[in-house]
Structures are given as structure tokens and as C-alpha cells.
C-alpha positions in Angstrom: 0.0 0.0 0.0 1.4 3.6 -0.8 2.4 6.2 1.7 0.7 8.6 -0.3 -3.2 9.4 -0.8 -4.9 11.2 -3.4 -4.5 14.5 -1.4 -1.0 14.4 -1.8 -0.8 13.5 -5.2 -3.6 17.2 -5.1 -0.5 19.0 -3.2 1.7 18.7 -6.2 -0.5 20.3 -8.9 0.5 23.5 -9.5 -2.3 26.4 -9.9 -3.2 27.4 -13.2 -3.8 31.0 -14.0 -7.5 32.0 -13.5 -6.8 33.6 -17.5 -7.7 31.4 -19.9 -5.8 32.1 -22.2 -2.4 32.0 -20.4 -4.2 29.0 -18.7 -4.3 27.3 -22.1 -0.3 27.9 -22.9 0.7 26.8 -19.2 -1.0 23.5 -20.1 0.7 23.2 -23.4 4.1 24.4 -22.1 4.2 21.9 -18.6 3.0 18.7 -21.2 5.6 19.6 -22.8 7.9 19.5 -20.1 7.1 16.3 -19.3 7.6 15.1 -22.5 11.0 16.7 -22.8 12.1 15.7 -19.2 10.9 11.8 -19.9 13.3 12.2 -23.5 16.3 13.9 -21.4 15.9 10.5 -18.7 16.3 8.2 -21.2 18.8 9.9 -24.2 21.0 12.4 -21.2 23.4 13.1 -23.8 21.4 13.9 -27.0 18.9 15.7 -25.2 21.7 17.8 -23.5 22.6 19.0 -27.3 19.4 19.5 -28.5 19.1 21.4 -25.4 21.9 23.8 -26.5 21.5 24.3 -29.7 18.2 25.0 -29.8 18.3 27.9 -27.3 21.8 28.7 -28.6 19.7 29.5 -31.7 16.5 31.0 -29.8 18.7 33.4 -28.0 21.0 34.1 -30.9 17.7 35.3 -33.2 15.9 36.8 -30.4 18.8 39.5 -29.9 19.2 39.5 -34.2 16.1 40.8 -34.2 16.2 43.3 -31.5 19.2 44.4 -33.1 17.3 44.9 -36.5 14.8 47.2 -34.8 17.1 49.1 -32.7 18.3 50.0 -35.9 15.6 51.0 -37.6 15.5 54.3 -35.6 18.9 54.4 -33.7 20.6 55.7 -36.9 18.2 58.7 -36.9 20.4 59.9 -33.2 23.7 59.7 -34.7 22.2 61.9 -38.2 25.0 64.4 -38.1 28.0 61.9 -38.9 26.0 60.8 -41.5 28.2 62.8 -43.9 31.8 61.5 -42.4 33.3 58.0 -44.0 34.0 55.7 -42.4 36.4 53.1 -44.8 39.3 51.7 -43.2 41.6 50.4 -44.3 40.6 52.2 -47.6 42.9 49.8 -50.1 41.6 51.2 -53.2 40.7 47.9 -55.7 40.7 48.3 -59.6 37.1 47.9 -60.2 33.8 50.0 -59.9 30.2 48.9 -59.3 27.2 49.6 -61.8 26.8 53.2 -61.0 30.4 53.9 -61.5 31.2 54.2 -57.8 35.1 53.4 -57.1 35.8 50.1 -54.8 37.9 49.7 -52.0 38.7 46.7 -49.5 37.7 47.4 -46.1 37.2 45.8 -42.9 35.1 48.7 -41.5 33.1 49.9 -44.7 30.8 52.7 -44.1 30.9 55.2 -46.6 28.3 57.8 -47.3 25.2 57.1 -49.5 23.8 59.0 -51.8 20.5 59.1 -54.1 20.3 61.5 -57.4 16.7 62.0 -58.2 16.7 58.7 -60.9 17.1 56.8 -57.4 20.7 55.9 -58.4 22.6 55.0 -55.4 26.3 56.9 -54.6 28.8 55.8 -52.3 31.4 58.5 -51.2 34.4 57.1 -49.5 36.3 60.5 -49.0 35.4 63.8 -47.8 35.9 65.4 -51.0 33.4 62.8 -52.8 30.7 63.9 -50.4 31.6 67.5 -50.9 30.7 67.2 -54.5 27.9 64.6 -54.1 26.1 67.3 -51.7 26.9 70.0 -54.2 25.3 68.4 -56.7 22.1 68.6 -54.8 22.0 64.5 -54.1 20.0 62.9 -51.2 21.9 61.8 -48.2 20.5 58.5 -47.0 21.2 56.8 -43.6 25.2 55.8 -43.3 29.0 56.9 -42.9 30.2 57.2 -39.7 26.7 57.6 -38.1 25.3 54.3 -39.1 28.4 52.8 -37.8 28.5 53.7 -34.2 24.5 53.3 -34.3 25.2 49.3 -35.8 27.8 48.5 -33.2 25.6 50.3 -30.4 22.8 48.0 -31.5 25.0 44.9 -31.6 26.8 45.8 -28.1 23.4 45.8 -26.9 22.5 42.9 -28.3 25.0 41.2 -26.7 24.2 42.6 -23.3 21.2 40.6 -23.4 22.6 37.4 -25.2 25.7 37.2 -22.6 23.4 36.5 -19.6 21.0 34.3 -21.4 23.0 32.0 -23.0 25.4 32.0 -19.7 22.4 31.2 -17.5 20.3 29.2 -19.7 22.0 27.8 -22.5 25.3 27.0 -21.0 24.2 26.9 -17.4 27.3 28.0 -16.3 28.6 29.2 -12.8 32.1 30.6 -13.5 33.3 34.0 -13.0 30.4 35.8 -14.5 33.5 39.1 -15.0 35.9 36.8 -16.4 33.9 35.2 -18.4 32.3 38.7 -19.8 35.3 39.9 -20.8 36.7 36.6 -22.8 32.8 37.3 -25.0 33.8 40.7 -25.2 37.1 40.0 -26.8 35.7 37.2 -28.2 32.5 39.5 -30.1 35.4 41.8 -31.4 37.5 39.5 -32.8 34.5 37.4 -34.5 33.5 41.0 -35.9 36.7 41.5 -37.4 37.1 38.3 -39.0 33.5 38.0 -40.7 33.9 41.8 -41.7 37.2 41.3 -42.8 36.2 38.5 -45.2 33.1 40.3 -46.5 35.4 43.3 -47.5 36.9 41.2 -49.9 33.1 39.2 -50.9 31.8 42.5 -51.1 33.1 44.7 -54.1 33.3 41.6 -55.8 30.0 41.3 -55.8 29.3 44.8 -56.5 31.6 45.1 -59.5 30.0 41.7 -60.9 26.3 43.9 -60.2 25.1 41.3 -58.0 21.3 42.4 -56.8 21.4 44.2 -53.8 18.8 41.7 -52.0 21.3 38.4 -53.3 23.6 40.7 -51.3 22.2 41.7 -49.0 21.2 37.5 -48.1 24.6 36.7 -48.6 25.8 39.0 -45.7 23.5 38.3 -43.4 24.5 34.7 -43.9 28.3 35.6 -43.6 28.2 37.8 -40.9 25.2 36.3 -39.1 25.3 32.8 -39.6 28.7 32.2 -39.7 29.5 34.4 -36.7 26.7 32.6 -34.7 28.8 29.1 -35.4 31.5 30.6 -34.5 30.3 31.3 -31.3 28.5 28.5 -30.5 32.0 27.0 -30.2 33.3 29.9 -28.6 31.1 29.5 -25.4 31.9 25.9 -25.2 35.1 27.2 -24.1 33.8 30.8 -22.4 31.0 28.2 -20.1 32.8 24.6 -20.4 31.0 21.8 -18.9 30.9 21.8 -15.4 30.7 17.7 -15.1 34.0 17.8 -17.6 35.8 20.6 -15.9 35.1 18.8 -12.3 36.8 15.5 -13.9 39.4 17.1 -15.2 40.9 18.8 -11.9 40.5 15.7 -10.2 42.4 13.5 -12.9 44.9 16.1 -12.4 45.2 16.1 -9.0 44.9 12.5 -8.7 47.7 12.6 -10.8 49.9 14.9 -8.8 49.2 12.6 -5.6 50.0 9.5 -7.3 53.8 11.3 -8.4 54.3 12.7 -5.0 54.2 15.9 -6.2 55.1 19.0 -3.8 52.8 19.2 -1.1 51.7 23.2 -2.3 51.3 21.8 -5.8 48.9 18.7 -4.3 47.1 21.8 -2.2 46.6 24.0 -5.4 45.0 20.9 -7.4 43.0 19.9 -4.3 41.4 23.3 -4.1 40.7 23.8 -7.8 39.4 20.2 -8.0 36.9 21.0 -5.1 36.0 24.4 -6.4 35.1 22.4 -10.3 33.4 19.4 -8.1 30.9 22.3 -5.8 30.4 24.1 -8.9 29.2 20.6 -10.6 27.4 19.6 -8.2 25.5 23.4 -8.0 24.4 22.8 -11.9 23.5 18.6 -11.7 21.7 19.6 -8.6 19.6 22.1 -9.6 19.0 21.0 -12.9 17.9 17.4 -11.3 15.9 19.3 -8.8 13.8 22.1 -11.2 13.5 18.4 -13.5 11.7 16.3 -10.4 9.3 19.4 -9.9 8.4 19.1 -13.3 7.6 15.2 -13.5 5.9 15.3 -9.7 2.9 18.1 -11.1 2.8 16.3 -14.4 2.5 12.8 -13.2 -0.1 13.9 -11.0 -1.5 16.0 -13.5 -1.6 12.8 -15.7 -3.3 10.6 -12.9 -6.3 13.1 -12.3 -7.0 13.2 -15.7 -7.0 9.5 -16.2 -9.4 9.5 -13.1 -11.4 12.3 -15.0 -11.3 9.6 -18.5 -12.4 6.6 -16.5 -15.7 7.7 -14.9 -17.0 9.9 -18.3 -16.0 6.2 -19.9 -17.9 4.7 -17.0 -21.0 6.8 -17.7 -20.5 6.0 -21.4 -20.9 2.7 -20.8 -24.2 3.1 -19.3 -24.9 5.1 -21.5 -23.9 2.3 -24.3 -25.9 -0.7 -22.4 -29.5 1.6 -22.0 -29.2 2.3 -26.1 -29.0 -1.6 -25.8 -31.4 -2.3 -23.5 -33.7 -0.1 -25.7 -33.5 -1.4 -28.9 -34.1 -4.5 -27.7 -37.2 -3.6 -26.5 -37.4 -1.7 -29.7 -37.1 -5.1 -31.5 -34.8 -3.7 -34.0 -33.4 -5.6 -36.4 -30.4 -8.3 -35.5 -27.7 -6.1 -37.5 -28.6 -2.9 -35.3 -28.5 -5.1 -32.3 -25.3 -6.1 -33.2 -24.1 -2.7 -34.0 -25.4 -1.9 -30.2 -24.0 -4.8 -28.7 -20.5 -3.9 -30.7 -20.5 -0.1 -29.1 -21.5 -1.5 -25.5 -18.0 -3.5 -25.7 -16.0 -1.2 -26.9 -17.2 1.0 -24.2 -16.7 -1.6 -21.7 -13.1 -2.1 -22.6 -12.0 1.1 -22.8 -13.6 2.1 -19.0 -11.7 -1.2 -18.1 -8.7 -0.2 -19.7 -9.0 3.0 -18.4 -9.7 2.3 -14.6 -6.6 -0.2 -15.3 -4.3 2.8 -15.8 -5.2 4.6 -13.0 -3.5 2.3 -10.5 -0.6 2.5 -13.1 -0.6 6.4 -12.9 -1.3 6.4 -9.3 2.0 4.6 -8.4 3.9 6.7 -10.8 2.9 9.9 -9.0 3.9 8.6 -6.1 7.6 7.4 -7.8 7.7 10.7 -9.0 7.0 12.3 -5.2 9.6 10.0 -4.0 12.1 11.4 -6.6 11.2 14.8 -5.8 11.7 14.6 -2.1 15.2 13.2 -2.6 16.3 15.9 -5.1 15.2 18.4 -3.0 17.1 17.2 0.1 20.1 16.9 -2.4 19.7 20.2 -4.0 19.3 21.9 -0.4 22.6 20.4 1.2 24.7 20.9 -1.8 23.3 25.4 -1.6 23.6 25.2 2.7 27.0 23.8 2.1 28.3 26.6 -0.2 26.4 29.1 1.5 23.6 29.1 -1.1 20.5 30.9 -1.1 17.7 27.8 -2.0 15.1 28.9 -4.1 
């Protein structure tokens, strides 16, 4: 007989909003939850990955696209630098594009636009180009130096708001949240430079070949989009590295030491940053395992009350089933209706059977589920007493 009774198995359900509508997404979000939790229990390592990536590339879009609007009226504060260049290093190349505009390679190319009243576009790379451009009574569009620092504001803040998701959710890292700021940093710049760096060469090729501007336009933001979030995606394997292989790590290596006889300071060192790697460990498998066994107690209990809720409407449908029966009997309808009748009545019947069958079956894995909960809760709350953790 279980320890638990149907009122604790009520204890675990958590409250849905009294908004319909949100109520209706809580449902669909915790179902799937349980799905996603039973998947992680049985395939740890895939589901770890698919884990990553996919809110690697949630986060990674998210931010693209506040970066896109931040840019769709950031620009507009920075308008008085829209007539400075910026083009460096200006290496002048030996072509021009379709409207006769001289080339150059750059890794920072922003140089001012132009529109005569045909709508054909004008690039001005030097002061004295925009000089004569403005002279000649052209329309100066949204770029130079202005749209520069407006692009890197937008992607600076961007990356505010990436760092600390992917840190925290992705990667669920506990490191050095300062250290490990300033390796993206340097990391963001140097990614910057290299995708920009290659596009300065892609790019007045394609202009001189009079490539269309939206083929372009696609390519780039493939270049310096796409193949800077890959980038990346390695790059915080590194900047957030596996707590679990980070723990085993400092303890082969101080293992190691003790097994050589190393100096005793050196053994002290390795002891302290294996224990630091192992507490940080078991922070991340603890909470993770703890936030997980929440999940699965409200969802098997969830998943029992609404068997409960299937059996009796399946009970009443088999009544329901065997009074059609009893009354076409007395009906004295023909043998293939009876039949038809008699067919529905056991289908009914096996399916309330089946039914009340399952909810013994759900009942004990609510309780299994409570017993796992319990256990990573105790677990989770020693590991943040013992490094002076607030539990939450």
C-alpha cells in the first residue's frame, strides 16, 4: 500500500492562471515538459545537445532581431555623422560597381550614401566625394560614420542581453560571471573582425559583378550572421565549459599529482581547484535534477487526475452504451442494429476497463515521481547550505 493518498498526489499540482488564455499555454508548455524531461531520462546526452542548440539559436535570433529594430531608428540619433566616411583600411581595388562608384577593400566599410533623383545610389568614400555629391544637390540616406556607431551600439546591446541568457540558460554556467564577460567581449570583437574582414573582400566583388542588392544583401547576413553565430557557438563551449567535464578534469589532475608525489603546495593547489570544479558541478547537476523532479511530480499527478477524470465519463459511457441496448431490444430492431449496439456497448466496456486499469498504473507513478522529488530536494538543499547558497 502507498504512503501517499490522493490529497498528496492534489499537493503537487501547481495552480493554473484564472486567464484562460495563459491558462491554455501553461498547459501546453508543462505537457511539454514532461515530454521533454521523460526524452532527457532516457537519451542524457542527445537531449543535453538538442538542449543547446536550440536555445543557442532561440537566443542568438531573439537578440538579431532586436538588433534589427534598434536599428531601424537608432541611426536617426547619430544623423549628423552621416556625412563622415568611415572606410578603413581604404585599399583602393581596380574595379567599380554599376553606377560607376570606385571600390575599395575594407574591414570597416561605411561610406556615405547618396541618391540622385533617378534613385541611383552613390557611395562617397572621401570627404571630398561627399563634398561634390552634396553639391550636386543628391540625397543623403542613412550611413557613414553615423550608421556605424548606431550598428555597433545595437549589436553591443544585443549582446548585453545574449551574454546572460546563453550564460544562464543555455550553457548553465557558474564561473566568474567578470571573467567570463570579458573573454565574449574580446571574443565579439575578434569574430567582428574576421567576418567583416572576409566580407570586405566578398563585397566589391559582388558589386563590380552587379550582383542584386537583395542576393547581397542574403549573402551577408548569412556571412556575418550565420557564420559568426557558429563561431560562437564554439566559442562558449570554451567561455562556459561543462561543469561535469571541468570537475573531472581537476580531479584526474590532482589524482595525478598525488599519485607522483608531487610537492605538497602543488597537491594543495590541485585539491582546491578540483573542489572548487566538483561544488560548482554539483550546484548545476543539482539544480538542474531538482527544477526536472518538480516538473515530473505536477505532471505525473496532473496525468493521474486526468486518467481518473477519462475513466468515470468512460464509466458513464458505458451506461450510457448498455441503455441504447437495453432499448433497442425492447425496440425489436433488427439483428444487425442489435449487433451494432451490442459492438458499441464492448467497446465501451473495454475502454472504461482499460482506463480504470491505468489509473493504479498512474497512481503509483505519482507517487515514484513524489519520492524522486523529495530526494532531489534534500540533495539540491545540502549541496546550496553547504556553499552558503540561497535555496530557491
Amino acid at each position: 500500500m502507498s504512503k501517499y493518498t490522493e490529497k498528496d498526489l492534489q499537493l503537487q499540482l501547481k495552480p493554473y492562471s484564472q486567464n484562460g488564455f495563459v491558462a491554455f499555454f501553461q498547459k501546453i508548455w508543462r505537457g511539454w515538459l514532461s515530454a521533454w524531461y521523460g526524452f532527457a531520462d532516457k537519451h542524457p546526452k542527445l537531449a543535453n545537445i538538442i538542449y543547446m542548440v536550440f536555445f543557442f539559436i532561440v537566443f542568438s535570433e531573439g537578440v538579431t532581431i532586436f538588433q534589427f529594430l534598434v536599428m531601424t531608428f537608432l541611426p536617426y540619433a547619430f544623423e549628423s555623422m552621416w556625412t563622415q566616411p568611415f572606410v578603413w583600411p581604404a585599399v583602393a581595388l581596380p574595379w567599380k560597381d554599376a553606377a560607376g562608384n570606385a571600390l575599395n577593400y575594407a574591414i570597416f566599410n561605411e561610406p556615405v550614401k547618396f541618391l540622385d533623383t533617378a534613385e541611383k545610389v552613390y557611395l562617397a568614400s572621401t570627404a571630398d566625394l561627399v563634398a561634390q555629391y552634396q553639391a550636386a544637390g543628391y540625397t543623403l540616406q542613412s550611413s557613414g560614420l553615423g550608421n556605424f556607431i548606431a550598428f555597433e551600439i545595437a549589436v553591443f546591446l544585443a549582446q548585453c542581453i545574449n551574454f546572460p541568457l546563453q550564460r544562464n540558460i543555455t550553457y548553465r554556467s557558474h564561473g566568474n560571471p567578470w571573467y567570463q564577460a570579458m573573454w565574449y567581449f574580446i571574443g565579439w570583437v575578434l569574430v567582428s573582425i574576421f567576418t567583416n574582414a572576409v566580407w570586405g573582400i566578398i563585397n566589391p566583388i559582388l558589386l563590380w559583378w552587379n550582383w542584386n542588392d537583395v542576393v547581397i544583401g542574403l549573402l551577408k547576413t548569412v556571412l556575418t550572421g550565420g557564420v559568426s553565430m557558429v563561431i560562437f557557438f564554439f566559442v562558449f563551449l570554451v567561455i562556459f565549459p561543462d561543469n561535469n567535464k571541468v570537475a573531472r578534469k581537476a580531479k584526474a589532475k590532482y589524482e595525478k599529482l598525488v599519485a607522483a608525489k608531487a610537492p605538497a603546495a602543488k597537491i594543495a593547489k590541485a585539491e582546491k581547484a578540483y573542489k572548487a570544479a566538483q561544488d560548482k558541478a554539483d550546484r548545476s547537476n543539482s539544480e538542474k535534477e531538482y527544477h526536472q523532479a518538480l516538473t515530473q511530480a505536477n505532471s505525473k499527478a496532473l496525468k493521474y487526475f486526468a486518467t481518473v477524470k477519462e475513466a468515470a465519463a468512460a464509466e458513464e459511457a458505458t451506461k450510457a452504451a448498455a441503455a441504447q441496448l437495453e432499448a433497442a431490444r425492447k425496440a425489436e430492431l433488427p439483428v444487425n442494429k442489435l449487433a451494432k449496439k451490442v459492438a458499441e456497448l464492448a467497446e465501451a466496456q473495454k475502454k472504461e476497463e482499460e482506463l480504470k486499469a491505468r489509473i493504479s498504473h498512474n497512481f503509483e507513478a505519482a507517487c515514484d515521481a513524489i519520492d524522486v522529488k523529495e530526494e532531489k530536494t534534500r540533495v539540491y538543499t545540502e549541496v546550496m547550505q553547504r556553499l552558503g547558497l540561497q535555496v530557491k
